[in-house]
KEKE-3310 file (N, C-alpha, C; in steps of 0.2 Angstrom, whole numbers, plus 5000, padded with zeros to 4 digits):
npx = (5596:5585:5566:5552:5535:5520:5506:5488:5469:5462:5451:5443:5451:5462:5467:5470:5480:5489:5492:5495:5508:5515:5519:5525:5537:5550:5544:5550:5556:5547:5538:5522:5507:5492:5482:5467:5468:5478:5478:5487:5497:5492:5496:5511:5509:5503:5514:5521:5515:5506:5491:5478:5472:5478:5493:5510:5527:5543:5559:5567:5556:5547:5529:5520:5504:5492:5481:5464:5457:5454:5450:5463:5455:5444:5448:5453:5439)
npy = (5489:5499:5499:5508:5507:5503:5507:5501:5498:5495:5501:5513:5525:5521:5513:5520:5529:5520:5517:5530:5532:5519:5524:5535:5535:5521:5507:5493:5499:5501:5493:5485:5486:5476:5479:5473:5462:5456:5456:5451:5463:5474:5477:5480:5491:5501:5500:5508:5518:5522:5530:5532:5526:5528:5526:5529:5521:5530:5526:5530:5530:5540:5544:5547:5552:5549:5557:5553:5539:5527:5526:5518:5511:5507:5500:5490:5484)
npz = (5564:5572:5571:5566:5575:5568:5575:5573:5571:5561:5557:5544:5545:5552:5543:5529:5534:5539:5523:5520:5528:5524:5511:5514:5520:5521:5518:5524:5534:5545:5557:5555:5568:5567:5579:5582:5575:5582:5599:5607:5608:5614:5624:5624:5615:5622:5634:5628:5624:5617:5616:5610:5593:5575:5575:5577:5583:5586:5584:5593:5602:5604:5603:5590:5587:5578:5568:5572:5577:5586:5602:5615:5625:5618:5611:5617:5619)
capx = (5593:5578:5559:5548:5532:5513:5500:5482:5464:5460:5447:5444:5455:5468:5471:5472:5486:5494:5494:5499:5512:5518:5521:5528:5543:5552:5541:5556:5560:5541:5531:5514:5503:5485:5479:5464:5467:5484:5475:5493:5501:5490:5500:5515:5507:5500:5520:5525:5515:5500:5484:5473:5477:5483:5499:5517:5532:5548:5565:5568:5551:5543:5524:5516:5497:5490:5472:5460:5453:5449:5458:5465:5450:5440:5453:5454:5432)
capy = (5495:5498:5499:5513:5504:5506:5502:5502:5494:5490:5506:5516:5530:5518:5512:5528:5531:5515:5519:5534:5532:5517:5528:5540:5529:5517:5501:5488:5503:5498:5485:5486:5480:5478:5477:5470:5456:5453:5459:5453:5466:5478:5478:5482:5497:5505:5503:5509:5527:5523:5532:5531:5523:5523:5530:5528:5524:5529:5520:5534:5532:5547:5542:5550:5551:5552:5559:5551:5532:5525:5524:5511:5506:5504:5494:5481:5481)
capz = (5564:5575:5568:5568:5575:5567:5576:5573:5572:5557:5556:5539:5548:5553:5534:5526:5538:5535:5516:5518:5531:5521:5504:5515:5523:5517:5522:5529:5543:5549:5558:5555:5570:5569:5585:5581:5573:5586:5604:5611:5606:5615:5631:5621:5613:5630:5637:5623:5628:5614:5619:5604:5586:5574:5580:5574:5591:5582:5586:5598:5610:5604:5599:5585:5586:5568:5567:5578:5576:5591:5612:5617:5629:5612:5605:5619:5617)
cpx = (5586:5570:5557:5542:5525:5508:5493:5475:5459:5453:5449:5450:5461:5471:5472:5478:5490:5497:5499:5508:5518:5521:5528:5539:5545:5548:5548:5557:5551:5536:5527:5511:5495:5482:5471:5464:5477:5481:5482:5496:5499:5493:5507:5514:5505:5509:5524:5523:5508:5493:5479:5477:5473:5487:5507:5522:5538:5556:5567:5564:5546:5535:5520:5509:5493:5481:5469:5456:5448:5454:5457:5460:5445:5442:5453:5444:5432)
cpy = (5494:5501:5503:5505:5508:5504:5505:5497:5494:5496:5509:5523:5527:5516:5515:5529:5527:5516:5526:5536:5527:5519:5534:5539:5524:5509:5496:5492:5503:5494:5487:5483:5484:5476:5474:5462:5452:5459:5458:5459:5474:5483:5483:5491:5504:5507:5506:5517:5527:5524:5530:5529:5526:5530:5526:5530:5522:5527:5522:5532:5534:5543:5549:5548:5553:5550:5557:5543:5530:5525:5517:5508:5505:5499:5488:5481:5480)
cpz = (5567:5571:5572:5569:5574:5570:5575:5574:5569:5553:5548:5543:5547:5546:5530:5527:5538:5530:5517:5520:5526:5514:5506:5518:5520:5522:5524:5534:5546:5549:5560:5562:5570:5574:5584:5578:5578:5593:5609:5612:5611:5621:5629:5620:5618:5632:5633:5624:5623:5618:5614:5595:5580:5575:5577:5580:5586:5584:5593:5606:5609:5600:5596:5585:5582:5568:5573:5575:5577:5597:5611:5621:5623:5609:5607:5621:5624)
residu = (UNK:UNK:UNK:UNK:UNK:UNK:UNK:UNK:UNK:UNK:UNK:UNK:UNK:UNK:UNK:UNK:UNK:UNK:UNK:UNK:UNK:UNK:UNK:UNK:UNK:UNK:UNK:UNK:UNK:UNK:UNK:UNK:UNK:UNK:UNK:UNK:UNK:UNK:UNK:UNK:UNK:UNK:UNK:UNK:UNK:UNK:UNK:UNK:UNK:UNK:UNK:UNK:UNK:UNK:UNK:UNK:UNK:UNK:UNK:UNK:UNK:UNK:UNK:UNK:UNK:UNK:UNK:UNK:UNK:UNK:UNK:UNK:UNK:UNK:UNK:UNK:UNK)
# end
């Protein structure tokens, strides 16, 4: 089965959204990334369609943009 993926950066926004995301789904069906402390990943999340985090791309494609954090050009500093 394919993974919803979570990504974020690490901000008070972004953890809130984690927890709540986490409570909301069954955590095994998603991988958490914190972009901040994995800056790989960043490339990823952009072709993935992420504008701004934290954000949730569901097995489908479709990205979920949850609240407001920070953009992606904040993210890679």
């Amino acid at each position: 089965m394919k993974k919803s993926v979570f990504y974020h950066a690490g901000c008070p926004v972004c953890v809130s959204a984690e927890h709540e995301i986490l409570e909301l789904m069954n955590p095994e069906t998603i991988e958490v990334v914190h972009l901040g402390e994995d800056k790989s990943k960043i490339t990823q999340a952009e072709n993935a369609g992420v504008k701004s985090v934290p954000a949730l791309v569901t097995p489908t494609g479709n990205v979920l943009h949850i609240n407001y954090g920070a953009s992606m050009a904040d993210v890679k500093g």
